[in-house]
C-alpha positions as semicolon CSV with decimal commas, in nm:
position;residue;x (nm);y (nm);z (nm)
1;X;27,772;13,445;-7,216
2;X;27,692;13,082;-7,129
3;X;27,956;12,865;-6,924
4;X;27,969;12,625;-7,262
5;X;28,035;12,906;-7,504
6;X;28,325;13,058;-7,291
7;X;28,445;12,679;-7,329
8;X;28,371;12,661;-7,710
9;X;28,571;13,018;-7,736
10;X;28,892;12,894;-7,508
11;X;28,944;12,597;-7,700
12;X;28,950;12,820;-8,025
13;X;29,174;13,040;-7,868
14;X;29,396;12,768;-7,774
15;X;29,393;12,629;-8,103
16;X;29,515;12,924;-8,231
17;X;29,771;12,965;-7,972
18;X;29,929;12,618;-8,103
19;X;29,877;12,733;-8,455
20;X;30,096;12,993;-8,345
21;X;30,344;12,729;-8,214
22;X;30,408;12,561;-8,495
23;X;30,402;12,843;-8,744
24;X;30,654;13,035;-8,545
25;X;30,855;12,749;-8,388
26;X;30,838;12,398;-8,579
27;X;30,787;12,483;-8,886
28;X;31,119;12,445;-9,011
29;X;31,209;12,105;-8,757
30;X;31,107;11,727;-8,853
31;X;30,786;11,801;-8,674
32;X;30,653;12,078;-8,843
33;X;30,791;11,951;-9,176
34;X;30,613;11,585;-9,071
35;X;30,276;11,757;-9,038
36;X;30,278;12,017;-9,303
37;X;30,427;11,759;-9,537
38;X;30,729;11,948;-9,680
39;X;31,031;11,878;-9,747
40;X;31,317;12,072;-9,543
41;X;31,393;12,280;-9,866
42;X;31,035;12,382;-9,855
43;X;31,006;12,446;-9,509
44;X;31,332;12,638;-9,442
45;X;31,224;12,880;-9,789
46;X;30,863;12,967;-9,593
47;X;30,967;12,978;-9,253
48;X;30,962;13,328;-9,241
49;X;30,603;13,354;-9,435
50;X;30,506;13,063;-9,163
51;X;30,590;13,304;-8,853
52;X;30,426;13,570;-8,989
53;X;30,130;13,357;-9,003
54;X;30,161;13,227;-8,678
55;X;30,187;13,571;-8,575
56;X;29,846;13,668;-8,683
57;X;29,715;13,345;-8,528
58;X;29,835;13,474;-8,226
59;X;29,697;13,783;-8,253
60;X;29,356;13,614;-8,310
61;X;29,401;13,396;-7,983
62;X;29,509;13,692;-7,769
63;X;29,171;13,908;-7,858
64;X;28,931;13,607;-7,781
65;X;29,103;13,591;-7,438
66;X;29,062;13,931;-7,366
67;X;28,675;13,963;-7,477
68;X;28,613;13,645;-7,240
69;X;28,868;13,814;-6,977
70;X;28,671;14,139;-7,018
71;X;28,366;14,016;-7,105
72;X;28,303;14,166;-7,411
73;X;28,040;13,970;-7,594
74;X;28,141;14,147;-7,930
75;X;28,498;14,166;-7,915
76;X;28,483;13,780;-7,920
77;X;28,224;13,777;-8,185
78;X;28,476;14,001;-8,339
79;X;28,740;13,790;-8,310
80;X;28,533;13,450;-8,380
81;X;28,429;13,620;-8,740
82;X;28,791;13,696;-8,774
83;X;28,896;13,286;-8,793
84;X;28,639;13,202;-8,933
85;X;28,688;13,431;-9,271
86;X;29,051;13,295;-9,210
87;X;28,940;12,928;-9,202
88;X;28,712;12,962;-9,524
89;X;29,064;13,148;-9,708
90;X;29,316;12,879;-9,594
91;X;29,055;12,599;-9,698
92;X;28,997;12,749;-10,027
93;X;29,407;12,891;-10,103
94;X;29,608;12,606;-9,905
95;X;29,485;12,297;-9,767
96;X;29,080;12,240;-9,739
97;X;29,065;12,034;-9,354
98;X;29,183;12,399;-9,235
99;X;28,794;12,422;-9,268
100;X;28,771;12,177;-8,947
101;X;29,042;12,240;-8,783
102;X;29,012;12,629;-8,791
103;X;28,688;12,764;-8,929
104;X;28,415;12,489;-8,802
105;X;28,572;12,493;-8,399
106;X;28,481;12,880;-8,435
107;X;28,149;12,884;-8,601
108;X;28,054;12,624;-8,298
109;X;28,185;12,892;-8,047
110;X;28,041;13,140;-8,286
111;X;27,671;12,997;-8,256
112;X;27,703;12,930;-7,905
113;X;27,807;13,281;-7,823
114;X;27,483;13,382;-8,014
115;X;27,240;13,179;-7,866
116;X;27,378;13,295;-7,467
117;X;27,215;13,558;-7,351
118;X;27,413;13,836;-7,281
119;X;27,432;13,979;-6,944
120;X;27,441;14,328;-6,890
């Protein structure tokens, strides 16, 4: 893959990695709450639904580093599909600038990863 699609896929897999962050670790502090806009009721009653989520984010930042790591083209394809399908569900069921800040980073990475020419 091209140098500036291994960028394009880090920087997903970063964002995911904070995603993770606050999910699992300020969701339920004045920061999290802040962002999220909740009220501390509302955060401490979905703080455990919120880590679980973070979780999976994590999950999905851990298997982009290991296709760039091992460099397997489709395992980050894989994984790219993955957030993207999950940016296009939390647009549509929670808040719709998900689709920015989740969904269009990885269709970027996505079509970059496409367009490199694999090497063999």
């Amino acid at each position: 893959m091209s140098f500036l699609a291994n960028v394009f896929v880090a920087l997903v897999a970063a964002l995911h990695f904070g995603f993770l962050a606050l999910e699992m670790f300020f969701w339920d502090h004045p920061f999290g709450r802040k962002l999220f806009e909740m009220t501390e009721e509302q955060s401490g009653l979905t703080a455990a639904l919120a880590a679980n989520q973070g979780l999976y984010n994590g999950f999905l930042a851990v298997g982009l580093i290991w296709g760039l790591i091992a460099r397997k083209r489709d395992f980050v394809i894989f994984f790219l599909l993955c957030v993207i399908v999950a940016g296009v569900f939390g647009a549509m069921t929670a808040k719709f600038t998900i689709i920015y800040t989740q969904a269009l980073p990885a269709v970027i990475a996505l079509g970059l990863t496409l367009l490199a020419r694999p090497r063999f």
